[in-house]
C-alpha positions in Angstrom: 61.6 84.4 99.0 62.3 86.9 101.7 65.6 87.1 103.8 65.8 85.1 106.8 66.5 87.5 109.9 67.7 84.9 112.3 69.8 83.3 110.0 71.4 86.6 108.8 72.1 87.6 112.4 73.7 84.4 112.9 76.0 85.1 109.8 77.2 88.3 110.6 77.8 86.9 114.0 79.7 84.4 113.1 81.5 86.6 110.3 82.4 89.2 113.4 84.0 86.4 115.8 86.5 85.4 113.1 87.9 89.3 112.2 86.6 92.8 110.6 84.4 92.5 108.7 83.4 94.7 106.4 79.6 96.1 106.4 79.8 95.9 102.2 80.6 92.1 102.6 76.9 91.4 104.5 75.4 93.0 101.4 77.7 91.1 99.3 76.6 87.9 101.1 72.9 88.4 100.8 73.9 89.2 97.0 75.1 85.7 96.7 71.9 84.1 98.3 69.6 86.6 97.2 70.0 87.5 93.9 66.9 88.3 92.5 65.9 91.2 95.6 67.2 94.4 95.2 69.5 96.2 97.1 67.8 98.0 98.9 65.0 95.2 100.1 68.7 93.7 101.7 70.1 96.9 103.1 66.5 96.7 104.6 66.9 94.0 106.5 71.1 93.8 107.7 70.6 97.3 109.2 68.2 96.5 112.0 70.1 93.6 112.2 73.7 94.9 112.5 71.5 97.7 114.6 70.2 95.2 117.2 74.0 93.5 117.8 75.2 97.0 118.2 72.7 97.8 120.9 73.0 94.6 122.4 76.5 94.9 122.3 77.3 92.0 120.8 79.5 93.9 118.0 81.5 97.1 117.9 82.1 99.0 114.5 85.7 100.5 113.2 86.1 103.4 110.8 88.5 101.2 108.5 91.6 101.7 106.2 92.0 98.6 103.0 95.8 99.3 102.8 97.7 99.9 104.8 95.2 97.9 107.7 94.2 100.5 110.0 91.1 100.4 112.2 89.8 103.5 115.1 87.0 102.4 117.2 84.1 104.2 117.0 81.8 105.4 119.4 78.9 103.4 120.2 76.4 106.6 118.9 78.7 107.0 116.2 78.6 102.9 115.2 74.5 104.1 114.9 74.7 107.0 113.1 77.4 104.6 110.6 75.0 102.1 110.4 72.2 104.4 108.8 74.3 105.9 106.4 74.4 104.4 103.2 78.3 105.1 102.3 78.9 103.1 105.1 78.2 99.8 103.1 79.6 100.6 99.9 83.1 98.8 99.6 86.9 100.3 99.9 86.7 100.4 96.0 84.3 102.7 95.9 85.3 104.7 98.9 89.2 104.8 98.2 90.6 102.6 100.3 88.1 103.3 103.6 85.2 101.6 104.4 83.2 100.5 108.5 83.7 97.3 109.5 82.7 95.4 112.6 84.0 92.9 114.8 82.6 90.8 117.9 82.6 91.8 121.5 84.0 89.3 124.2 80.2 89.2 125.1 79.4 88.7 121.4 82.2 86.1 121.2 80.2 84.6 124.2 77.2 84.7 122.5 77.7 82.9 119.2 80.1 80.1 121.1 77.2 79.1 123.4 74.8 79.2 120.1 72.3 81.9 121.7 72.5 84.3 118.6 
């Protein structure tokens, strides 16, 4: 079974219109529907993915604090560089409290309410 693209873009979408989101929890998503791939054939897939709704700008993506809730923007080269680094989807446990998340646009708000993601 291999992971469905279209339906994972349409997660994270949705996932982004509601708050951060963390880039650890798509990886912990596709662990709970695709159990048996490893790690790395997901990571494989959700970072084109989370790539294409940063270039489309459809998402923006926060260097991010667990506790206390802090979030700085970062730079839309930055969000790229992020996205290709593999620290960037571990979780706050493993990265002491910090960890990227992401969260919709206005235009990616726009997006998934009119059901074009």
């Amino acid at each position: 079974m291999t992971i469905d693209r279209q339906g994972l873009r349409q997660t994270i979408l949705s996932d982004a219109v509601d708050d951060h989101f963390g880039l650890y929890e798509v990886i912990w998503g596709l662990n709970t529907r695709y159990p048996h791939l490893p790690e790395s054939e997901k990571a494989a897939v959700a970072i084109p993915v989370v790539s294409e709704l940063l270039e489309q700008r459809l998402i923006e993506l926060y260097d991010s604090v667990w506790s206390p809730s802090s979030f700085r923007l970062l730079s839309h080269e930055a969000a790229a560089v992020a996205i290709r680094d593999p620290l960037s989807w571990r979780s706050p446990e493993e990265l002491g409290g910090t960890y990227v998340s992401f969260v919709a646009t206005e235009a990616g708000k726009r997006v998934y309410y009119q059901g074009k993601s």
